[in-house]
Each structure stands twice: as structure tokens, then as C-alpha cells.
N, C-alpha and C positions, 0 to 999 in steps of 0.2 A: 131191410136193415141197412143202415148207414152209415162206412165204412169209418173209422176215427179219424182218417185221414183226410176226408171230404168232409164239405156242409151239402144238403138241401137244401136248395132255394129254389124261389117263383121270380121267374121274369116280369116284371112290372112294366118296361117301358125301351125305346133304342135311345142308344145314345148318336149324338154327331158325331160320326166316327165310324160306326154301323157296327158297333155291340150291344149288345142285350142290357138292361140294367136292374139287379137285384140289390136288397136291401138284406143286413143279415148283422147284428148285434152290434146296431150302429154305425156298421160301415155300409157306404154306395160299394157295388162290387160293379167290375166292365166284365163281362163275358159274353167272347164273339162266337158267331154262327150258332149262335140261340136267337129264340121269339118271343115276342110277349106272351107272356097265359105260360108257358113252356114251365114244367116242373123238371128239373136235372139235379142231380148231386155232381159238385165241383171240389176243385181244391183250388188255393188260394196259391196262386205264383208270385205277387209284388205283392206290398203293402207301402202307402203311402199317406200317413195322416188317416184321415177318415174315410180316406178310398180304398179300394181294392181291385187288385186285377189279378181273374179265375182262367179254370179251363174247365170245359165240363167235361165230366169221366163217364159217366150213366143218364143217359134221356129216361127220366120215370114216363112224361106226359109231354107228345109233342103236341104239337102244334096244327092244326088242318091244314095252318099254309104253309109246311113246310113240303120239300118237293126233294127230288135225287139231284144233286149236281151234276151238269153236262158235262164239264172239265173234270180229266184223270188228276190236274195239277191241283184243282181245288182245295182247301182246309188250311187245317193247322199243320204248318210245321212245312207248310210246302210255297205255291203264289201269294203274293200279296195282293192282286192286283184285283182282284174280284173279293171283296166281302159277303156278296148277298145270292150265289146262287141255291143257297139252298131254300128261297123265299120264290114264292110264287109270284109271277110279277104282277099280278095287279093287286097284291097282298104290302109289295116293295112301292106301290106309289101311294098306299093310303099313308105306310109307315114314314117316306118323306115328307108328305103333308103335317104329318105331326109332327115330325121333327124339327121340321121346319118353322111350324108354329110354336113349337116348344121353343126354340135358339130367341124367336121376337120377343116372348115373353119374358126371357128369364135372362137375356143379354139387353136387349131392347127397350124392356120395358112394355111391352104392349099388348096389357092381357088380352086385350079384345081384336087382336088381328085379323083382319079378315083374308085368311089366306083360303084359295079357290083350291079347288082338283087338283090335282095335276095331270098335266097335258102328258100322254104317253106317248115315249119315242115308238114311230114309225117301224123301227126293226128291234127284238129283244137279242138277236146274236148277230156277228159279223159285221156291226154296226160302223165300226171306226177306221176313217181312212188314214189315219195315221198313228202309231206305236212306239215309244219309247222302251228304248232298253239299254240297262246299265253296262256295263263294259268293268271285269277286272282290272286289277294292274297286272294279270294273266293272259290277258286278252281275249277273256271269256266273255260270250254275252249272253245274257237274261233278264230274267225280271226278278223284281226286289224279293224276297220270301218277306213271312212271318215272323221268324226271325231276324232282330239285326242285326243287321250287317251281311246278309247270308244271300248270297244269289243263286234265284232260279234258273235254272235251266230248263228251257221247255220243249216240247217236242211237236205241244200245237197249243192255238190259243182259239177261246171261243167266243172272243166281241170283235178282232179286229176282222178287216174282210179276208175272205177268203184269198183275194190274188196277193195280200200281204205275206198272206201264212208262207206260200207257194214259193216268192220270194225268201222270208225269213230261210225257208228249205234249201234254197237253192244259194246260199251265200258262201262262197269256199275262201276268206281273205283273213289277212294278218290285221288284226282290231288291236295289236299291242299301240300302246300312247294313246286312246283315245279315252275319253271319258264317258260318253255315250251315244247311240246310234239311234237314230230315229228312221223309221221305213214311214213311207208317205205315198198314196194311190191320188192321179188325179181321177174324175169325173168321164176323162177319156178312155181311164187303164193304164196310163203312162204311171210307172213304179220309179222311184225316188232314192235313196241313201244317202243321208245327212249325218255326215261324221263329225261328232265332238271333240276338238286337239286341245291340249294343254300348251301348243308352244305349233309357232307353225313352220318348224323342221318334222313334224310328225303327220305333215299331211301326208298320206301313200300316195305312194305312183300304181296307176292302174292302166288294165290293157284296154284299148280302145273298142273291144268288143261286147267289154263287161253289159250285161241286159237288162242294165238300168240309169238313168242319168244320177249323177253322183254330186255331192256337194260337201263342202267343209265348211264347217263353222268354227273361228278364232275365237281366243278369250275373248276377246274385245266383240262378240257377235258380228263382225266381219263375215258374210260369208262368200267361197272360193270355191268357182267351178272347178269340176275335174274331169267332166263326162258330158253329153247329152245337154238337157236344160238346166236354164237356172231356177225355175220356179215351175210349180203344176198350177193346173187351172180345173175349177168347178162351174159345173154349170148348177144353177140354181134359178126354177123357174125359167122365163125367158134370157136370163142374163149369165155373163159368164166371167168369171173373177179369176185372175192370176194369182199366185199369194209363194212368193219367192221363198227359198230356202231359209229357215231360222225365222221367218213369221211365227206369230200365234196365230190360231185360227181352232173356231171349235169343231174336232174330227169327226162328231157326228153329222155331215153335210145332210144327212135329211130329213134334221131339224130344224138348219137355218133359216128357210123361207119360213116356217113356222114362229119361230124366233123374232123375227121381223117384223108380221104381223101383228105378235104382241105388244112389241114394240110400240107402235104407228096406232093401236086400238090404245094405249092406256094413258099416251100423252097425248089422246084425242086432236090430233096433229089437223091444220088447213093449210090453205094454200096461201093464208096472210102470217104464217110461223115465219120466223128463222131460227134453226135448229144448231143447238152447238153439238157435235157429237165427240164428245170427251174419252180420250184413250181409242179413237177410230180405228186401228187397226191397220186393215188394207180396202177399206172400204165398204164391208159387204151393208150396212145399216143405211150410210149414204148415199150409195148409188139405189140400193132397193127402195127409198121412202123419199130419193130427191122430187118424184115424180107429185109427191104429195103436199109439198110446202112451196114456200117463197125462197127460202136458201139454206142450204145444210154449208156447216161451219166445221171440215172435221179436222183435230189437232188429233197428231202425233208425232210420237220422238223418234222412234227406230226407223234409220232412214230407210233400208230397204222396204221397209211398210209403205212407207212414205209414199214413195217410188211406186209402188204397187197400187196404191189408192188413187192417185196419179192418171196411171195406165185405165183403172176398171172405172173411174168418173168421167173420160176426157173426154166424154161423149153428152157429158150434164154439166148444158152452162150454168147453172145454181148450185153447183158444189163445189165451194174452195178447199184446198186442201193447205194445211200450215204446218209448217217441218217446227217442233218446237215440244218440249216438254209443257204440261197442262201445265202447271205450277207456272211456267215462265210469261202464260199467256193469260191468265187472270182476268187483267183488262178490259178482254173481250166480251167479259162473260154479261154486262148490259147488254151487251149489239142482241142475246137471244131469249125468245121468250117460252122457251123450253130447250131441255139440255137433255144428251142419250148420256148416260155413264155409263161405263163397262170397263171398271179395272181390272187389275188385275187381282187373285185370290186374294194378296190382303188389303185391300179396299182404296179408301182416296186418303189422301191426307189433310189434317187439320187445315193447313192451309186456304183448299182449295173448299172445305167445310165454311171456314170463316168468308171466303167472297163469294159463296153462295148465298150465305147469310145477311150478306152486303150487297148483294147485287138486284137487280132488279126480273129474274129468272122466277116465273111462277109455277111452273113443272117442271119435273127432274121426273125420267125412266131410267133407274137404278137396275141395271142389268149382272148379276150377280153369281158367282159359280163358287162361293160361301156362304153358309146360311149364318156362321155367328159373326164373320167383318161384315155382311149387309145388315143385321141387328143392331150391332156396335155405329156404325155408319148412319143408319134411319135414324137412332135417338139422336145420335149429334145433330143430323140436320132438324129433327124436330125442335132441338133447341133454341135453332135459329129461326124456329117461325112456320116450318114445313109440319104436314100432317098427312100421315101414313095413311094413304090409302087400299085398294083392295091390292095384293100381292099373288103373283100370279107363278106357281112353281109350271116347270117344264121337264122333262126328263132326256135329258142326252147320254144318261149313266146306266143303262139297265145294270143289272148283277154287281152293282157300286154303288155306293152308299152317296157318292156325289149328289147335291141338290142345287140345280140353276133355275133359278126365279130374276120374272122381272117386277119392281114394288114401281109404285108410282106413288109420288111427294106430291104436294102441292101447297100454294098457299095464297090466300087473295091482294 
């Protein structure tokens, strides 16, 4: 019997976002840590137009793939930061597949996507060498809850590495002024603290013994030693990359030689290319595929990246490296006859859309860690003449709903 207060419903489908999605008297309902096929009785917490967002009270019919979560912090009302451990993981990469293919079709445009497998990360726990975590104006640190606005406190996590956790354990300091704290493992073991200030009268004074090299990062992304190094370094494959304090770079490091690969297979790269590699980072794309062209071209803005790319290419006469925001450098985008993309989450801008459009660039590998900005992004460039080829998910997310694919454009 089914309570007044609840509806039954059948899970139909996940959303981007990594909820469940039921249908129930004309409204889409979102209900997280459910599955497809999954029969539960929910109540309804928002209402928004013809949407809704549940919670479920009673599982009638689970699901085969559903599994016991490994984290105590898990669920509703607690982390935010894992949505999918209650999914088996190779139950969580057919679901990004669809999802994925869903976001093309139905942002995109492209019913007939030919999205592949997806490539499964190399480790399902302790995978991430780096962790962000929020900072009160208490000077508390955790991670985001399920609730807004609400932080977790946690007492262990199960994706980052283990010598992180060990770290988080061992931290006894005053976090009041900061904004947030990032822990960062290199490839050596060397352990990290990347302090986020509001003002830089709040960077601490620390004792010189503290058991980790320490760094601050200013609004202005500035960032200011205080301890030990200024950047950690990864080895990957035969080569080894530095990537200074307040870089991006993606934590799953033993994905990226993988990552790479795909790269380098879907813009079927020779050695008569020259390759623009758009939003480069600290080089990891460049110096891994300069081996394989005529000349890798890579722009970026943030100079410490800069600097970085710099350092991990100076050893490859065919890799320029150009201090400059994409948009500034345009331009250049003739001198290549294929181009790496890899923005950031929400995609490229019009701009650099239109002198794609203009340019004389026949592939584009659209490196992407949003499934609905690379949808939105592929139909604009199809507009311009490009045609969406095979699209290639990879997974750096276990137990998170995150989906990074690389699509490959083209056009004669």
C-alpha cells in the first residue's frame, strides 16, 4: 500500500547530473541514488513547472546493479561528492554511455551518435591525486553535502589516494580566511597544501617543519610559496611533468597516458601535422604526441601553466609554447591542420567557434569533461561545416557521475 504521502514510480532513465529519471502525472521527477528498472515510492520535495525533484522512502524493486556503498559518508543528507556508489561499476559506465548519448541527442542534435564504450579508469577507489575541500568562515574544512550550503565533515574518503587521506588526518592548522584547501600527491609521494585566501594578509605563517610543501593561491590566481616546492611532478609513461600550484590538471593520473592515446588515434595525427593544442594546460597533450607530428602549437593564459609547459617541452624542438589567451590568438588557427581542444567545463566560446568555421583546420579532437557544453559546442561547430564523428567516452570519475569523452569533428 502506498502511503498518501508518497507516489510510486519506475525509474526510466539517469539524468546528467546522476539522478534517476521518473515520469508521474505529467511531470519529469529527478531522484538521486536510484536506477533504471528501479520500482520505489518517493515524495516529492521541489516542484518546478513540469519537473520535479523526489526522494525515495521505500525501494519496492531494486535493481541487480545496485551494490552496498563503500563510504560511511555516502547518501542523502550527507557527501555530495560521490553520487553513484551504489551502482556497480561496470553497470555506472554503460549508464555514462547513455547518458552521454542522450546529452548529443537531445542538446546536440545527433540522434545517430556514434558514441563507443567507454574506456574504464584503471583504479575504481583511491584514484585521485588531488582533493578539494571547502573551508567555512569557521574555519572548517570538508566537503560539500547534499544539502545547500551544508558542509561535510569527513573522517575518510574513498576515491582520493590513500597518502591524501593520511595527510587530510594529519593536519592540526588555523584554515580561518581561506576559502578552500586543495591536498595534491605527486607521482613521487611528495604531498602538497594549496591554500585558497580572500586577501593576501590571510596567507598563514607556518613552521618550517610542517610535512608537506605548502602553497597559497591569491584572488588574482597568483600563486605563493610558503614551504617545501612550488609544484609536484607526474610521471607518466616514460616522461615526467611538473604542474605548479593552482594549475588544472586531470587527478586521475592513470588515465592520462590513456587519454593521450585517444587523442593522437582520433585526429589520426602524422608527422606532416601541425597541431594547435587549444587551452594546453602545462603540457601533458604536447609533449606526449610532439613525438608524432611536424609541430605542436600550444596556447595558454595562466602563466604559471605557461611556465610549466615550458619546463615539461624544453626538451622538444617542435613544441612552441605561446603565453596568450585562445580568443587573443585566433590568427593562428590557419598555420594548423588539426587542433586538440580541451576547455574548460563550460566549453569554447562563440568566438573561437566562428574562426574555426573560418579557418582552414580539418580536425578538431574536442577533449571534454561535460557531456551537455561538448553537445552544445559539436552542433555549433557542425554548423560551421564540421561533422561529428565516432565519440569516444573515458572514465576518470568512478562513484561520479562525471563523463569525459573525446569527439572528433571533421570536415573536407
Amino acid at each position: 500500500m502506498v502511503d498518501k504521502n508518497t507516489i510510486r514510480v519506475t525509474i526510466d532513465s539517469m539524468a546528467n547530473g546522476g539522478s534517476g529519471i521518473a515520469k508521474h502525472e505529467g511531470k519529469v521527477i529527478f531522484i538521486p541514488y536510484t536506477l533504471p528498472g528501479e520500482i520505489l515510492d518517493a515524495k516529492i520535495i521541489r516542484e518546478k513547472g513540469r519537473v520535479a525533484f523526489g526522494q525515495g522512502v521505500t525501494l519496492q524493486d531494486a535493481s541487480a546493479d545496485r551494490v552496498y556503498p563503500k563510504c560511511a559518508h555516502f547518501g542523502l543528507g550527507k557527501c555530495g561528492r560521490c553520487q553513484w556508489q551504489h551502482i556497480e561499476y561496470t553497470a555506472q559506465l554503460l549508464l555514462k554511455q547513455d547518458v552521454l548519448a542522450d546529452q548529443l541527442e537531445r542538446i546536440g542534435g545527433f540522434a545517430d551518435a556514434d558514441v563507443q564504450a567507454v574506456i574504464p579508469s584503471r583504479g575504481e577507489w583511491g584514484y585521485l591525486y588531488q582533493m578539494a575541500f571547502k573551508i567555512s568562515t569557521e574555519g572548517q574544512i570538508g566537503l560539500p553535502s547534499t544539502d545547500d550550503g551544508v558542509l561535510m565533515v569527513i573522517e575518510n574518503c574513498e576515491i582520493i589516494h590513500p597518502d591524501l587521506m593520511a595527510l587530510y588526518d594529519s593536519l592540526e592548522m588555523d584554515f580561518m580566511g581561506m576559502t578552500m584547501l586543495k591536498l595534491q600527491l605527486g607521482s613521487d609521494g611528495s604531498t602538497m597544501l594549496i591554500l585558497y585566501v580572500e586577501d593576501e594578509n590571510d596567507v598563514p605563517e607556518l613552521s618550517v617543519d610542517f610535512p608537506a610543501s605548502v602553497n597559497a593561491i591569491l584572488p588574482d590566481g597568483v600563486p605563493i610559496n610558503l614551504i617545501g616546492e612550488t609544484h609536484s611532478r607526474y610521471t607518466i609513461g616514460e616522461q615526467t611533468f611538473r604542474v605548479t600550484a593552482g594549475c588544472d590538471f586531470r587527478p586521475n593520473i592513470g588515465q592520462i597516458a590513456e587519454l593521450s592515446t585517444l587523442v593522437s588515434k582520433v585526429l589520426n595525427i602524422t608527422k606532416d601535422d601541425v597541431v594547435g593544442d587549444l587551452y594546453g594546460g602545462s603540457g601533458f597533450f604536447s609533449a606526449m604526441l610532439a613525438s608524432q607530428v611536424k609541430e605542436m602549437v600550444l596556447i595558454e593564459s595562466y602563466p604559471p601553466a605557461v611556465h610549466d609547459a615550458r619546463e615539461n617541452c624544453a626538451d622538444l624542438p617542435n613544441v612552441k609554447v605561446i603565453d596568450g589567451a585562445v580568443e587573443d590568438e585566433l590568427y593562428r588557427l590557419n598555420d594548423f591542420s588539426a587542433v586538440i581542444l580541451d576547455p574548460p567545463s563550460d566549453g569554447i566560446s562563440l568566438a573561437l567557434v566562428d574562426a574555426l568555421g573560418n579557418s582552414t583546420v580539418k580536425r578538431i579532437a574536442y577533449v571534454s569533461s561535460d557531456a551537455a557544453t561538448l553537445a552544445r559546442d559539436c552542433k555549433r561547430l557542425a554548423s560551421k561545416g564540421y561533422k561529428l564523428g565516432k565519440v569516444y567516452p573515458i572514465d576518470l570519475h568512478p562513484q561520479i557521475y562525471y563523463i569525459d569523452a573525446v569527439a572528433v569533428l571533421e570536415r573536407g
